[in-house]
Every structure is written in structure tokens, then in C-alpha cells.
C-alpha positions in Angstrom: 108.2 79.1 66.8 105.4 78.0 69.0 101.7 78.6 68.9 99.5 78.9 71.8 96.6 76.0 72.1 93.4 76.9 73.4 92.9 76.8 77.2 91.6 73.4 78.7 88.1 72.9 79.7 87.5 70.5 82.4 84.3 69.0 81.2 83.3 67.5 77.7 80.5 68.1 77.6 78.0 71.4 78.6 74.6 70.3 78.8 72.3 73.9 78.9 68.6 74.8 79.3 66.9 76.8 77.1 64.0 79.3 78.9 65.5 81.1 82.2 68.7 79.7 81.4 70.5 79.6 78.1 68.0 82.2 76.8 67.2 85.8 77.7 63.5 86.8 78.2 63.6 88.0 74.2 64.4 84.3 73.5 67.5 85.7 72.3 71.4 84.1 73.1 73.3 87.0 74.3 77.0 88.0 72.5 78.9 86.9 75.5 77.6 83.7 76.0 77.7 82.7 72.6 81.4 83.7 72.8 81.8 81.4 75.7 80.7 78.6 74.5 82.6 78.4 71.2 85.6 78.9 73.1 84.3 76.3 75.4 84.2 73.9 72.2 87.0 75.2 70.8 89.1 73.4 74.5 87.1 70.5 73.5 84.2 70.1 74.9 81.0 69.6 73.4 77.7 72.1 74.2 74.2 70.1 74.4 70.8 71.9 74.4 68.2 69.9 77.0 65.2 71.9 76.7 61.4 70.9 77.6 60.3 72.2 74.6 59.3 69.7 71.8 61.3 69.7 68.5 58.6 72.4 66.8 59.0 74.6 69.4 63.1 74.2 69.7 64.2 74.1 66.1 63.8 77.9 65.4 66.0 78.5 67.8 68.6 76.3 66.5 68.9 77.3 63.3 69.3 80.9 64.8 72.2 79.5 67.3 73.5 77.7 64.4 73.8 75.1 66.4 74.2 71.2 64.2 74.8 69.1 67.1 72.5 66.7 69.2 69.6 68.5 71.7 67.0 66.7 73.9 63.3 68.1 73.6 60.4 67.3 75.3 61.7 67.0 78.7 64.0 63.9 77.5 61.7 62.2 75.1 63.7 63.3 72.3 66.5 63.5 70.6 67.0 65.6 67.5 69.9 65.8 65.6 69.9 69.7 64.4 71.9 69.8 61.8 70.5 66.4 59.6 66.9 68.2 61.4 66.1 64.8 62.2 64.5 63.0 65.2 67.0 60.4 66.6 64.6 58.8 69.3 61.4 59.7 70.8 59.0 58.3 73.5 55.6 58.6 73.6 52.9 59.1 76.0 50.8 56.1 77.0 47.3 57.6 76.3 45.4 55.0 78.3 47.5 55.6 81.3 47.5 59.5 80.9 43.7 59.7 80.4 43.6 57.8 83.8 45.6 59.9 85.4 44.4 63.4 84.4 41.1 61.7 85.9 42.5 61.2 89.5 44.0 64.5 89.3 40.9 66.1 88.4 39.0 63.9 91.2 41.5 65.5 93.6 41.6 69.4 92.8 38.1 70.2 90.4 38.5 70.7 86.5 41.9 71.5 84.8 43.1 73.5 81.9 44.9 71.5 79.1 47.0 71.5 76.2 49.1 68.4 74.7 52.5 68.7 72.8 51.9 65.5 69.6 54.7 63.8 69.0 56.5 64.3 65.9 59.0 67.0 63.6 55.6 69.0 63.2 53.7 67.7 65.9 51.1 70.6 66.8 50.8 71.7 70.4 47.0 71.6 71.0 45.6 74.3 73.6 41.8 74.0 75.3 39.9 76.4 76.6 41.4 78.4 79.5 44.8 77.1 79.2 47.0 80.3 79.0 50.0 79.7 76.9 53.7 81.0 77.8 54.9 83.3 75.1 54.7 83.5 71.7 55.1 80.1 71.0 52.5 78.8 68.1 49.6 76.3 69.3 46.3 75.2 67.6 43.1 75.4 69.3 40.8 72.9 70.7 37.0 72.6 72.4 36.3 69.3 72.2 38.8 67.3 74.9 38.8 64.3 72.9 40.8 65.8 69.8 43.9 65.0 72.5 43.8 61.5 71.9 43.8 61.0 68.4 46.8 61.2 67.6 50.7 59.9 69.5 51.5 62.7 72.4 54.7 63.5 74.0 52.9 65.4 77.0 50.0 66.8 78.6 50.3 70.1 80.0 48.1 71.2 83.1 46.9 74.3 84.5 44.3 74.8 87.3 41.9 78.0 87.9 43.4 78.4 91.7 46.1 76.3 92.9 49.8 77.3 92.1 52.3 75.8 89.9 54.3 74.0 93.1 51.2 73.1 94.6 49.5 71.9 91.4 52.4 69.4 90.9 52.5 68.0 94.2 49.0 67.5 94.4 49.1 65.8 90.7 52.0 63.7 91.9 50.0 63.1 94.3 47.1 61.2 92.8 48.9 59.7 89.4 52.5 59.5 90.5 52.3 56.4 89.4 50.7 56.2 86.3 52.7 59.7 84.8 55.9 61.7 86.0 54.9 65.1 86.4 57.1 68.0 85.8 57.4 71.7 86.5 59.0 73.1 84.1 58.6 76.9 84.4 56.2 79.6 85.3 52.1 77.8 84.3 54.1 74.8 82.8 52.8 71.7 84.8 53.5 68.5 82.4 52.0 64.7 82.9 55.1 62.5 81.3 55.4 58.9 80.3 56.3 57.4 83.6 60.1 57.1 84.5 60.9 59.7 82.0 63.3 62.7 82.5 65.8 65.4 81.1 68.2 63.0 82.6 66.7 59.9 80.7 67.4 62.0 77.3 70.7 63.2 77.7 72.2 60.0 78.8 70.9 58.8 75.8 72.6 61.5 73.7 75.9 61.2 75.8 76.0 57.8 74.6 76.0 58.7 70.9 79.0 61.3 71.3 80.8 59.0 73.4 80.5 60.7 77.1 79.2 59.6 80.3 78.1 61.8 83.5 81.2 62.2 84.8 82.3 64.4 81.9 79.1 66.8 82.1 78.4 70.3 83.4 74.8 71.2 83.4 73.1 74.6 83.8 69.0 74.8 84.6 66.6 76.9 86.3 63.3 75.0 87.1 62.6 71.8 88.9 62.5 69.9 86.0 66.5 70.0 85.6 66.9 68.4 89.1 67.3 65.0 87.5 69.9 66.4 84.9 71.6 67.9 88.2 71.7 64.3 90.2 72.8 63.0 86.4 75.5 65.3 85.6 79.0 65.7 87.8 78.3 69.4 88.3 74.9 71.4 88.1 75.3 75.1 88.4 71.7 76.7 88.9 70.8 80.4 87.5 70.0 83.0 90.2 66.9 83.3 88.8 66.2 79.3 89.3 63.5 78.5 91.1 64.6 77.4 94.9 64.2 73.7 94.9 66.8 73.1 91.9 69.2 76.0 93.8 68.9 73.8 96.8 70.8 70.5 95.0 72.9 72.7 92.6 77.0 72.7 93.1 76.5 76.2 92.6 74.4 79.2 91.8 75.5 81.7 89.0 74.5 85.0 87.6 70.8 84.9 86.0 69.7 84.1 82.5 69.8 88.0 81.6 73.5 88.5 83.5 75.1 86.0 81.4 74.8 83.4 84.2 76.3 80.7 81.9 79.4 83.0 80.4 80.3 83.8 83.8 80.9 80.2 84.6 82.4 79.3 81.5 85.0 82.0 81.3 85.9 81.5 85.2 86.8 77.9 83.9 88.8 78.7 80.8 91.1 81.6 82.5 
């Protein structure tokens, strides 16, 4: 009597996004894509969150996915293992350098708007005056600027009165691209970065430790800041949602976070 095995997947591992991409607006992991990917793990491969969300602001979210395996926070500068909800690596921002660099930046578009994600399990995301905050995500008020530096900080977030998110970035890259990388990660989320440091960096790093490489990954991402886990990975499939600069160096473009964008390309694989 023979039994049927589960259809082959071409890729080991599935590296996903979390905001505009894996998740729906609600924050919430839709029935069909949930479905996809364990049958996407049950061919074999392994599923990877890569979100630019810190470990506080990830681990919620986990637990609800009932997820255990590796993800990478803080755009790359760590990597948590969820189910021993433990903190595998993590880089820190060089405050000296940072402090420099939020100075050019100011000295090249006026007075910005700031928050700062500490480093840490618990680290607190601290949030200055005028600095609007996406969701519902918690953060702890600050007035005086120099509660940023007292303690170890993944990143610095930036927001200005006037200029948009694209053109806030470029100008910030700008003045300090060489002191921070600076990121866009999604709508009023411009982020200063230890230098050199990427979604890429953080997921090679996790690769290693389940025994991949690029050439076995599949990534989905909507926002700039998944271009270098694109140029990492052997295929990048973009949301339709995605903003157009990460559509413009994906392999291909799918249905959006709230279609099941993710499902859809699963499933087509697995038929």
C-alpha cells in the first residue's frame, strides 16, 4: 500500500516580513496563509520571520503564530530564538557616531522628531515630543533628548515636520551615510542603523545556524528596507502593496498583505 508524501517545495527556507507583508492591517495572520506555510514546512522548508521591529515589539506576535523557530528583529541586529525566547545575537548602535549623525542631518533639514528602540528582551522604545508613533505598539515617553543615550540602542527613528518619508531618507543618507545606514521601513518609519547593518546582515546570520545559504531562500517584503534581503535571497517576491522601489528589484510581485499575497505564491509552488 502506498502513502502519498507531501508535495516538494523548491526553497528551504521562506524568509517573510512582518507589517504590509506577512500581516494584515489588524496585525493578524490570515487562515490561508497560515495554512500555507505549514504545508510549506511540512515539504521541508523552513519559514523565517525578518521583521524591523525589535524583539519587544515582535514577540507578541509569535507566541500568537506559535511560531518556536529563529526570527531577525531590529532590521537585522537581532536574532531571537522564539521558542527558548532568547536573544541569540544582537548589535548595537554606536551612540557617539549616531549623535553625530542625527547632527548633520539636523544641520541639513531643521529639527527632527525622535524616538529610539534600547536594545535588549525588554528594551523600551522611547518616543519625544512630536514623534507620531505607527499603531498600537507600546513606547515610553521622553522630553529631555538626552534620556536617548543612557542606555545601549538598537536604532534611532526619525521623523521631520515637512519632508516625506523618501525624501527624509535620502536627504539623511545624504549627510550621515557614512557614519549610520538609514532605513525606510514603512509609512513615518525613517531609522539611523549601525553602519553596514541590514535585514540581509541578520538573516545570513540565522541561515547559518539552520544550515542554509541564499541560494536556498525565498523572501517576501514590502518596503525599502527588504531590498537588501531581496539582493540576499535567490528569489524576492514583493507585495502589491510594496512600496515601488523594492517592486522594481523583486522577481516578482504578488497579491497584497490583505489578499493573501504570500499564500498565493506558496500554493502556486506546492500544486
Amino acid at each position: 500500500m502506498s502513502t502519498s508524501a507531501a508535495p516538494a517545495f523548491p526553497y528551504r527556507l521562506i524568509a517573510t516580513d512582518l507589517d504590509g507583508t506577512l500581516l494584515r492591517s489588524d496585525e493578524s495572520v490570515s487562515q490561508r496563509t497560515r495554512e500555507a506555510l505549514a504545508a510549506a514546512t511540512a515539504a521541508g522548508a523552513a519559514h523565517i520571520v525578518v521583521t524591523g521591529r525589535a524583539v519587544p515589539w515582535t514577540r507578541h506576535i509569535l507566541d500568537d503564530l506559535g511560531y518556536d523557530g529563529l526570527a531577525v528583529c531590529g532590521q537585522g541586529a537581532q536574532v531571537y530564538d522564539a521558542g527558548e525566547h532568547r536573544l541569540l545575537t544582537s548589535v548595537t548602535l554606536d551612540r557617539q557616531l549616531a549623535g553625530v549623525a542625527l547632527a548633520k542631518i539636523e544641520a541639513e533639514v531643521g529639527p527632527l522628531y525622535l524616538a529610539a528602540s534600547r536594545d535588549g528582551l525588554d528594551g523600551e522604545v522611547l518616543v519625544g515630543p512630536g514623534y507620531a508613533v505607527t499603531g498600537r505598539l507600546p513606547a515610553t515617553p521622553f522630553t529631555d533628548a538626552s534620556d536617548l543615550w543612557t542606555a545601549p540602542l538598537n536604532k534611532i527613528y526619525i521623523q521631520h515636520p515637512t519632508l516625506t518619508d523618501d525624501e527624509l531618507a535620502e536627504a539623511s543618507r545624504h549627510a550621515a551615510g557614512g557614519f549610520v545606514t538609514v532605513a525606510m521601513a514603512g509609512e513615518g518609519i525613517v531609522e539611523l542603523l549601525p553602519l553596514g547593518l541590514s535585514k540581509a546582515t541578520g538573516l545570513s546570520l540565522a541561515a547559518r545556524r539552520l544550515g542554509m545559504k541564499a541560494a536556498d531562500t525565498i523572501a517576501f517584503g514590502d518596503m525599502p528596507n527588504d531590498i537588501p534581503m531581496f539582493a540576499w535571497s535567490s528569489y524576492g517576491v514583493a507585495m502589491s502593496n510594496a512600496h515601488e522601489e523594492l517592486k522594481a528589484v523583486a522577481n516578482e510581485v504578488t497579491s497584497s498583505n490583505e489578499e493573501d499575497g504570500i499564500a498565493v505564491v506558496l500554493e502556486r509552488w506546492l500544486s
